[in-house]
TIKOL-156490 format. One line per field, with one value per residue (C-alpha): residue number from 1; residue in one letter; z, y, x. Coordinates in steps of 0.2 Angstrom, whole numbers, m for minus. Each point is the difference from the previous one (the first is absolute). Layout:
<recs>
i: NUM ...
aa: A ...
z: Z ...
y: Y ...
x: X ...
</recs>
This chain:
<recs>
i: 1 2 3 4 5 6 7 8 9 10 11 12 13 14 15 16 17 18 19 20 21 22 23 24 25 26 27 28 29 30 31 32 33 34 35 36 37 38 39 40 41 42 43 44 45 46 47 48 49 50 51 52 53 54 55 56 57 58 59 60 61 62 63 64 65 66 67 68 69 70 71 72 73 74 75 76 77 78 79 80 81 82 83 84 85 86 87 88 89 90 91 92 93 94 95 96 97 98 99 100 101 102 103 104 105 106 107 108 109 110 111 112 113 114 115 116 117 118 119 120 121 122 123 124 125 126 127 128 129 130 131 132 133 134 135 136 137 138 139 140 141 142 143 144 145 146 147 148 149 150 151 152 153 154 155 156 157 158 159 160 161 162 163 164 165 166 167 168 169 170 171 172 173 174 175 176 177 178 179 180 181 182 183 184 185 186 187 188 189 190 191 192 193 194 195 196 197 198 199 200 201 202 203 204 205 206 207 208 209 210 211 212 213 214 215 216 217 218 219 220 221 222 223 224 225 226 227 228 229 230 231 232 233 234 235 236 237 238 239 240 241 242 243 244 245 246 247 248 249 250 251 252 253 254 255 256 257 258 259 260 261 262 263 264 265 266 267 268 269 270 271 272 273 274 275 276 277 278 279 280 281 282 283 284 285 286 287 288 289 290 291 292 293 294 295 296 297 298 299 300 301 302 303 304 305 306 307 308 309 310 311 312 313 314 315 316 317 318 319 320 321 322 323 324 325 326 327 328 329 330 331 332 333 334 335 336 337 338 339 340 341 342 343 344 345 346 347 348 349 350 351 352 353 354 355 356 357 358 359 360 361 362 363 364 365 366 367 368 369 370 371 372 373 374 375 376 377 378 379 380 381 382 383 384 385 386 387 388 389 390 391 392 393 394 395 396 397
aa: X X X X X X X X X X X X X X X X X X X X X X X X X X X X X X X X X X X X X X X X X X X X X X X X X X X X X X X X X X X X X X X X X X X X X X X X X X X X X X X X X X X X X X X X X X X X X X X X X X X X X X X X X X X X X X X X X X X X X X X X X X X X X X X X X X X X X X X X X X X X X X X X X X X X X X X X X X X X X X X X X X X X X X X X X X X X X X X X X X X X X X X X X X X X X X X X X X X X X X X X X X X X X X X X X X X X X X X X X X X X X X X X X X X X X X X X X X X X X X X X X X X X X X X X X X X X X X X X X X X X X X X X X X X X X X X X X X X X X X X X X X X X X X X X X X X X X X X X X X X X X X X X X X X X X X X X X X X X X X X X X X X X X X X X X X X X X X X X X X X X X X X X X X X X X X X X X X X X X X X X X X X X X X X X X X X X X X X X X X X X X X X X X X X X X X X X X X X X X
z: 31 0 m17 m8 7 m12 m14 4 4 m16 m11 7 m4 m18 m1 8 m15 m13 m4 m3 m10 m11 m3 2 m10 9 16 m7 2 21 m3 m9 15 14 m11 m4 19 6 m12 8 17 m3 m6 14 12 3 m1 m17 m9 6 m6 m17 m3 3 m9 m15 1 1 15 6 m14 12 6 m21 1 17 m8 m18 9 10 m15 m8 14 5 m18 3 15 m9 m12 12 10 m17 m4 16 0 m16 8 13 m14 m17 m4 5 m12 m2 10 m2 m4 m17 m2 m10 20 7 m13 m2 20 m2 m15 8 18 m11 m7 13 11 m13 m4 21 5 15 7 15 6 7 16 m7 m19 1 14 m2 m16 2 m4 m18 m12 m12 19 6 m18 2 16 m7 m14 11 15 m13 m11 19 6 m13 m5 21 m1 m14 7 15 m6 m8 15 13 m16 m2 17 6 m11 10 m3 m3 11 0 m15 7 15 m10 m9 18 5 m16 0 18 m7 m14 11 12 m19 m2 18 m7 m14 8 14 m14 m10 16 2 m18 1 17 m7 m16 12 11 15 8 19 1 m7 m16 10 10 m17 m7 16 1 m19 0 16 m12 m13 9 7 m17 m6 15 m4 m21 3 11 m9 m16 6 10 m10 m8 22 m5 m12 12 13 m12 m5 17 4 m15 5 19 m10 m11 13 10 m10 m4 10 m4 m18 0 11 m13 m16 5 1 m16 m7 m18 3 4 m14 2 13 20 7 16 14 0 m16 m1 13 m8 m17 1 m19 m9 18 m6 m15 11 16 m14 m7 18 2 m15 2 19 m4 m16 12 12 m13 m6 17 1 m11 16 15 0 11 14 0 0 14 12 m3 3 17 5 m2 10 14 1 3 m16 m7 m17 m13 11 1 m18 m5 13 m5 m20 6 8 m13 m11 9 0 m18 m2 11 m10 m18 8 3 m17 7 m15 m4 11 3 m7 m7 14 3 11 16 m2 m15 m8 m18 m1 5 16 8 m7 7 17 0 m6 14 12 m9 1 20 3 m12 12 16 14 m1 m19 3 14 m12 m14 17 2 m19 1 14 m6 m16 8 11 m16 m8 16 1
y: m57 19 m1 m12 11 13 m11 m11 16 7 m16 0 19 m5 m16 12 13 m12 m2 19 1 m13 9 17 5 17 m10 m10 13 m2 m19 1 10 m13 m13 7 6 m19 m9 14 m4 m18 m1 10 m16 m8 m17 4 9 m11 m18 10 7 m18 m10 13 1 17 11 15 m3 2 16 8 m9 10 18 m3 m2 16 9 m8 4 17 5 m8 8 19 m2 m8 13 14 m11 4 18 3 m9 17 12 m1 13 m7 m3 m15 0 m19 m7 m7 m19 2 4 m15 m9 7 m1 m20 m1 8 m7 m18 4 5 m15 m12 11 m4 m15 m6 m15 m2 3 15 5 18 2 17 2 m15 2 19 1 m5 14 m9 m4 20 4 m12 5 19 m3 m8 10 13 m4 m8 17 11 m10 m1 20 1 m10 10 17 m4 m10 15 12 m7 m9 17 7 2 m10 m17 m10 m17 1 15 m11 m13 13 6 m18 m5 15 m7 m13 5 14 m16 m6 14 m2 m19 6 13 m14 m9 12 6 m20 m1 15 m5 m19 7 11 m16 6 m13 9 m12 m19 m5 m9 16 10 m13 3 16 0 m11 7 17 m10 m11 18 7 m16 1 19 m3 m15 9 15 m8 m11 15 5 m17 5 8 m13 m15 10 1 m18 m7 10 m8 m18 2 9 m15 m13 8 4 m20 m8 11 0 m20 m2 12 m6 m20 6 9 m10 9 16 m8 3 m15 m16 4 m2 m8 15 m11 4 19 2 m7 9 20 1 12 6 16 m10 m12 13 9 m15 m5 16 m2 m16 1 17 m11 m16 12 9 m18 m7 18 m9 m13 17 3 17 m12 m7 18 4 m16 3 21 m5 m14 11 14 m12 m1 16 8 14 12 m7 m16 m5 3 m12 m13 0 m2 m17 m3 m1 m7 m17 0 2 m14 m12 4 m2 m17 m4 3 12 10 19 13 13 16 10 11 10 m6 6 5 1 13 8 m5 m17 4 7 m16 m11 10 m3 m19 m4 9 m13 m13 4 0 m16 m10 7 m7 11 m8 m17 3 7 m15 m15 11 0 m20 m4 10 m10 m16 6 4 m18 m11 11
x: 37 2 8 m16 m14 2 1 m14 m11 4 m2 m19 m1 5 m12 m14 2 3 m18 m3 15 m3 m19 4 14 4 5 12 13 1 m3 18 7 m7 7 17 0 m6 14 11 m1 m1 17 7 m4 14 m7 m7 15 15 m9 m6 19 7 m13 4 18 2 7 m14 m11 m13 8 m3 m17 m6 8 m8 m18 3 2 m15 m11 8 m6 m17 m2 6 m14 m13 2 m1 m17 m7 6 m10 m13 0 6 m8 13 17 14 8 17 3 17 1 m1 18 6 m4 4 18 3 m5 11 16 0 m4 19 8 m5 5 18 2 11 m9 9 m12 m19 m1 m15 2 5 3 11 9 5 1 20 m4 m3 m15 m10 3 m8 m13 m3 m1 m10 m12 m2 m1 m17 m8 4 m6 m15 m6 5 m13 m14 4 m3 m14 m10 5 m6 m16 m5 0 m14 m18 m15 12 m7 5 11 10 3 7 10 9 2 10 8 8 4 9 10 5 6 10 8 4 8 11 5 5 10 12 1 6 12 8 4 8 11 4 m9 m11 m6 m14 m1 m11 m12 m5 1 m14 m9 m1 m4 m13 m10 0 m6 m14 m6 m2 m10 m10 m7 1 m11 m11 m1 m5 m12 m9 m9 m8 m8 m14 m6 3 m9 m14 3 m3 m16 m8 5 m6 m17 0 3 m14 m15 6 m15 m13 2 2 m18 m8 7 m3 m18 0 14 m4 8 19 9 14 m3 1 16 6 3 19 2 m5 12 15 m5 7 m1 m14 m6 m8 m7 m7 m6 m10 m8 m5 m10 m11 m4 m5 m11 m6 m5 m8 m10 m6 m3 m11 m14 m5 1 m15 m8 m5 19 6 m11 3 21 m4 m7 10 16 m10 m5 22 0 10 m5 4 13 5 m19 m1 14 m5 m18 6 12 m16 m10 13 0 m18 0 14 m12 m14 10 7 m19 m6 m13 m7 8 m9 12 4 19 4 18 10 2 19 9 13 3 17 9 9 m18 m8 13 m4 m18 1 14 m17 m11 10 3 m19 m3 12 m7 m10 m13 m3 3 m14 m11 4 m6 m15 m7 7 m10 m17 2 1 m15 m12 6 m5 m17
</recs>
């Protein structure tokens, strides 16, 4: 189970980001490295790379597999990190490897392992077959680009993570940065495991080796992952805020818009569904604020001065006073003017400003989330029996 989790986790990772990837071209690049890093791990599972190496007839294939999509992602990772870096430091030079680096790693450690008579599955490829000269080499070549390309990304996350005014991204810089010198521990533990096979020296089995080697590894996947997706923080923070906004203002804005049904500019939803729908969230939060102020300013033309006088001293007789009673009395109203549209009673009313209101969306959404408060209240749903009961008086009379 302990070997499955990581994998799992960063398959989901991977799924969660393939959606921006596949829009945003720029963020494909740490798709790759959650990809190569999920094939990665997945082989290392020993359910998974001992069926795939039989069903495939070839001995540790999954073994070149796993390696091959370390170097794919340790590169991914060198110039996601460089990507953010810039992000920090308009002036930064590139330091990235070459792709030709990569690519020759791949190809050489590719030869090598097929030059490698390998008899047997092995739990550890490179310390089992450690004796033989092409598996030292592969195992040199290897440890070599993982090391200098974690190096890299390394110097350059601790470089620029430091730099003040960061914020989130500078946070994300540090945590990466861990991760990656974790990386570097990895690939030191497996180079002293490399040289001591190839010297005959075994002081601790394979299985501990891949232990200890994949604990290193797990940690560095745990801060890379974390580090990376820091600083996508501050826009889910922000994300969230507009859904519960959204989700709030929800009632309000469909009471007002099924009185004044002209001003909606697609059909009502069911409150079922705005909750399961997170797409176009500010798109849709910014729609629901013009379209509540614009079924208010309609439902305006049936408040008349007496209306606006009967909810002012209703909301007085509560005891509120200053910007509470305001908003209060303007819910009041608004019912009043609902009952009378709903009625057919002819237009008597006048454009007034609203109580509350702000010059930019966030103030707005502050002083429609007051509205929408009052509108739900006691105090105006008392308000809303009283007009109800004085017009079924004045139709019985």
């Amino acid at each position: 189970m302990i070997d499955v989790l990581p994998a799992v986790l960063l398959w989901l990772v991977t799924a969660w980001r393939t959606p921006a990837a596949w829009r945003d071209p720029s963020k494909r690049v740490l798709w790759i490295a959650f990809l190569a890093l999920a094939v990665a791990i997945t082989l290392r599972v020993p359910s998974v790379a001992a069926p795939m190496d039989a069903a495939i007839g070839v001995n540790n294939l999954s073994a070149l597999g796993k390696h091959l999509g370390c170097i794919v992602a340790a590169h991914a990772v060198l110039t996601f990190v460089h990507d953010m870096a810039q992000e920090n430091a308009s002036g930064l030079k590139s330091s990235r490897l070459h792709l030709v680096s990569p690519s020759a790693a791949a190809c050489i450690v590719t030869l090598l392992f097929f030059a490698t008579p390998q008899p047997r599955e092995a739990v550890d490829l490179l310390t089992e077959y450690a004796s033989d000269w092409h598996i030292a080499a592969y195992g040199g070549v290897w440890t070599a680009y993982l090391g200098a390309a974690l190096f890299s990304a390394s110097r350059l996350c601790w470089r620029w993570g430091r730099q003040p005014d960061a914020g989130l991204l500078g946070h994300g810089l540090r945590l990466t940065g861990m991760g990656t010198t974790i990386g570097i521990v990895y690939a030191t533990q497996r180079v002293v495991v490399i040289v001591l096979g190839f010297l005959g020296l075994s002081p601790v089995p394979a299985s501990t080796n891949e232990t200890i080697g994949g604990l290193l590894l797990f940690g560095a996947l745990l801060f890379i992952v974390t580090g990376s997706t820091l600083p996508a923080a501050g826009r889910l923070r922000r994300w969230s805020r507009e859904y519960l906004d959204l989700l709030q203002l929800y009632p309000l804005w469909l009471s007002l818009t099924e009185a004044v049904p002209s001003v909606r500019l697609d059909p009502a939803r069911r409150r079922t569904i705005e909750i399961v729908h997170p797409r176009r969230v500010h798109d849709r939060l910014y729609r629901r604020t013009i379209e509540i102020r614009d079924a208010v300013l309609t439902l305006s033309d049936h408040a008349p001065s007496s209306l606006r006088a009967q909810a002012r001293a209703h909301v007085a007789a509560s005891g509120l006073i200053g910007a509470q009673a305001d908003i209060a009395a303007e819910a009041c109203w608004i019912i009043g003017a609902q009952q009378a549209r709903q009625h057919n009673e002819p237009l008597s009313g006048e454009a007034l400003p609203p109580a509350s209101g702000g010059r930019d969306l966030p103030s707005e959404i502050h002083a429609l989330k007051q509205l929408a408060e009052a509108y739900a209240s006691d105090l105006t749903r008392a308000f809303a029996t009283k007009l109800d009961d004085a017009r079924t008086l004045e139709t019985t009379q």
